[in-house]
C-alpha positions, -999 to +999 in steps of 0.1 A: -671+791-295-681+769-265-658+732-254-696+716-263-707+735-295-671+730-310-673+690-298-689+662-322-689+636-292-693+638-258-680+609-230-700+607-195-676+585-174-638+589-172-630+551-158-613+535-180-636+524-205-654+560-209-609+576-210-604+547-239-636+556-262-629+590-259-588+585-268-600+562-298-627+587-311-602+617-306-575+597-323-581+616-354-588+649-343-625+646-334-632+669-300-644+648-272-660+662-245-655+643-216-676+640-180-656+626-149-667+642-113-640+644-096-622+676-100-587+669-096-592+638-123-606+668-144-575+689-142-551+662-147-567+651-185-566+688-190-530+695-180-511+664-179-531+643-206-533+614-184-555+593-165-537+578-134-568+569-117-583+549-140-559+542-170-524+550-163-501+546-194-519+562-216-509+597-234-543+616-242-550+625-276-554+669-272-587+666-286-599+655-252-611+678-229-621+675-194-651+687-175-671+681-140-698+703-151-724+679-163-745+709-179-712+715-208-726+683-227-761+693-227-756+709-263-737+674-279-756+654-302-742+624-295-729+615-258-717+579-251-729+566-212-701+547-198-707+553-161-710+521-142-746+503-143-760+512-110-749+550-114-770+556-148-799+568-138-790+595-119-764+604-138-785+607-168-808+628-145-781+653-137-778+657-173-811+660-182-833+648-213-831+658-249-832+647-288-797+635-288-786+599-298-776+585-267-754+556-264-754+533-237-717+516-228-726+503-196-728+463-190-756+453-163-789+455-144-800+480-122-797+462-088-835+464-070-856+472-102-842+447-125-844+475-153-817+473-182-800+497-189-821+508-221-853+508-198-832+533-175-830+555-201-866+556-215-873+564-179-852+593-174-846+603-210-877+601-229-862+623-258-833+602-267-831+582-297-810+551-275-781+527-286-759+500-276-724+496-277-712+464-264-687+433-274-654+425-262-632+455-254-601+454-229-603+495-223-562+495-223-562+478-254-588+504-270-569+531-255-535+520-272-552+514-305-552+478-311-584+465-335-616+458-320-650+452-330-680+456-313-721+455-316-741+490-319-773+481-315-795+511-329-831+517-315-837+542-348-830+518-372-807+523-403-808+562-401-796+559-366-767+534-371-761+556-409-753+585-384-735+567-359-719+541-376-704+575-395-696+593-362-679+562-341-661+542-367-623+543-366-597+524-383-591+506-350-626+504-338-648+489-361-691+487-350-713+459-366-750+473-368-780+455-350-817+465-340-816+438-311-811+459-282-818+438-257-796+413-268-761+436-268-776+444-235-783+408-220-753+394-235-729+423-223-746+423-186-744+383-182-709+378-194-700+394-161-715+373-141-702+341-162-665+356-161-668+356-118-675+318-124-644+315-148-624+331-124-632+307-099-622+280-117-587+293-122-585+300-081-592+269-075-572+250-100-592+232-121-577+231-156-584+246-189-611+217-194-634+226-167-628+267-178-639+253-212-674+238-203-679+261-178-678+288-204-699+267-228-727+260-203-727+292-193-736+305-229-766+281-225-775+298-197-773+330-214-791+322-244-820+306-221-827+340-203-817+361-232-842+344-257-867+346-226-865+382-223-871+390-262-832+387-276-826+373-307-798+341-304-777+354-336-773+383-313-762+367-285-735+345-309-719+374-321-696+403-303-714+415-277-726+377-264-699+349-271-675+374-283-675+389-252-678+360-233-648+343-242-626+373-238-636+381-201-635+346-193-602+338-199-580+371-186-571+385-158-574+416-177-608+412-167-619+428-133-646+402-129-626+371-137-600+385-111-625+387-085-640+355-089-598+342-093-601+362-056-627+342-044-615+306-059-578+316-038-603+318-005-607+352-002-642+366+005-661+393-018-661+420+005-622+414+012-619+409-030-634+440-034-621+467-009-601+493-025-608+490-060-618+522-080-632+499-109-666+484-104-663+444-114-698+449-127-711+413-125-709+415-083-740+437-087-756+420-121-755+385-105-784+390-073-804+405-096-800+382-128-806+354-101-837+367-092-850+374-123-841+341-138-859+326-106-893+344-111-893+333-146-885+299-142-852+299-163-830+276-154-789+295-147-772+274-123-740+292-124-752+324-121-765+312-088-737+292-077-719+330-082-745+342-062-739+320-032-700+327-036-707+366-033-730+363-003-706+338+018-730+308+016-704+283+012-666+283+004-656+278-036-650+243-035-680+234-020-702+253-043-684+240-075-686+202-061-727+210-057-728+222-095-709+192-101-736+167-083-763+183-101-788+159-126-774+146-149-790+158-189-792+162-223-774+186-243-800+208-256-811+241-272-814+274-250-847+256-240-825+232-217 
């Protein structure tokens, strides 16, 4: 019998979210076929049960195995996407289309079409009965088995999450079912952004009180363009909006709250983010949320002031003092 036809799950994406999901799903014996392109990556999951690259310290459960060949997961029923946002597409292309329950992992928006990353998929994969799996997750704290919930957001309704729910719930890792796609998806996507801001704050200094509202304003800016786009506000309340919000905005754990920490200290974004094998997501997901918040008149002032940070408009402390100086206004709705 072939890796594929003896797997129940398949990975695409050994950083270190994709390693953690597929060391949590393994964790009681399920086989896990798992995608990574780099060869040498490939061989040491195989051999050594490790991930050095991506996430050293953790001892891989045996039902993982390892593969560059894109083609081996064709067969799996259910294959998890956690390759960074700007990648999916054409990694889903090498892969090809097909009825399988595909489950996108990825937080962001496809940098020059403004596409999420369910719109991705309809493009590329037609065939594919599409789900969401977002809220907050630390992938070393997945990997070593501490609790966490998140949002599976199921495109098929309750026979989707029925099967999925089944096939992804662990002790550990425990899904709460949703039909509001684009919800998990706006609120995963902008809480990157949002956690550059909060990082800025802590370079700079400015107390636990400013992190606080900046966090709180920047939900109202979520909700605004989420609601806006068709996302349904209980949605964005729950794991995969404020849930994940709060954790990424308030840990260095967090790869875009340490670049924007980078960028409060003085450094700039390209210097920030030379070297790093993990993509800090919201560095691509902020020009293009800023744009599409501009052409549809919805108001996200910190996304932008993020915006200017990452281009080198202005140094930190001038940006924050400009938010600062804005209008003064009521404490509204999303509609504020």
């Amino acid at each position: 019998m072939s890796e594929a036809a003896a797997t129940t799950i398949g990975v695409i994406g050994a950083g270190a979210w994709g390693t953690a999901l597929a060391q949590v799903l393994a964790g009681d014996g399920t086989r896990v076929l798992l995608w990574a392109r780099e060869p040498e990556l490939v061989a040491e999951i195989n051999r050594e049960r490790r991930n050095s690259l991506f996430l050293s310290g953790a001892d891989l459960a045996p039902g993982i195995h390892a593969t560059n060949q894109i083609g081996e997961l064709a067969p799996v029923a259910i294959i998890l996407m956690s390759t960074p946002a700007q990648h999916l597409a054409s990694v889903l292309g090498e892969l090809g289309d097909g009825p399988r329950d595909l489950v996108l992992c990825a937080k962001g928006i496809e940098a020059g079409t403004g596409r999420l990353m369910t719109d991705v998929a309809r493009d590329v994969a037609p065939a594919a009965a599409l789900a969401v799996l977002s809220g907050p997750t630390f992938a070393h704290e997945v990997a070593a088995g501490l609790p966490t919930a998140v949002t599976l957001a199921c495109s098929g309704g309750d026979a989707q999450w029925r099967r999925l729910g089944a096939a992804l719930a662990r002790p550990v890792l425990r899904p709460y079912y949703s039909d509001d796609l684009i919800g998990a998806e706006i609120g995963g996507a902008v809480k990157n952004v949002l956690a550059i801001a909060c990082g800025v704050v802590e370079g700079l200094g400015l107390g636990q009180n400013a992190r606080a509202a900046l966090i709180a304003r920047g939900y109202a800016e979520m909700l605004r363009f989420g609601i806006a786009r068709g996302a349904r506000s209980e949605t964005l309340a729950g794991l995969c909006g404020l849930g994940d919000l709060v954790l990424t905005c308030t840990s260095t754990a967090s790869r875009n709250f340490t670049l924007g920490k980078a960028l409060g200290e003085g450094m700039s974004a390209a210097e920030a983010l030379s070297g790093k094998l993990s993509v800090a997501e919201g560095a691509h997901t902020a020009p293009v949320l800023a744009e599409l918040a501009e052409r549809d008149g919805i108001a996200m002032p910190i996304v932008t002031a993020v915006c200017r940070l990452l281009a080198g408009e202005a140094p930190a402390a001038q940006v924050v003092a400009d938010l600062l100086a804005r209008p003064l206004t009521a404490e509204r709705g999303p509609s504020q």
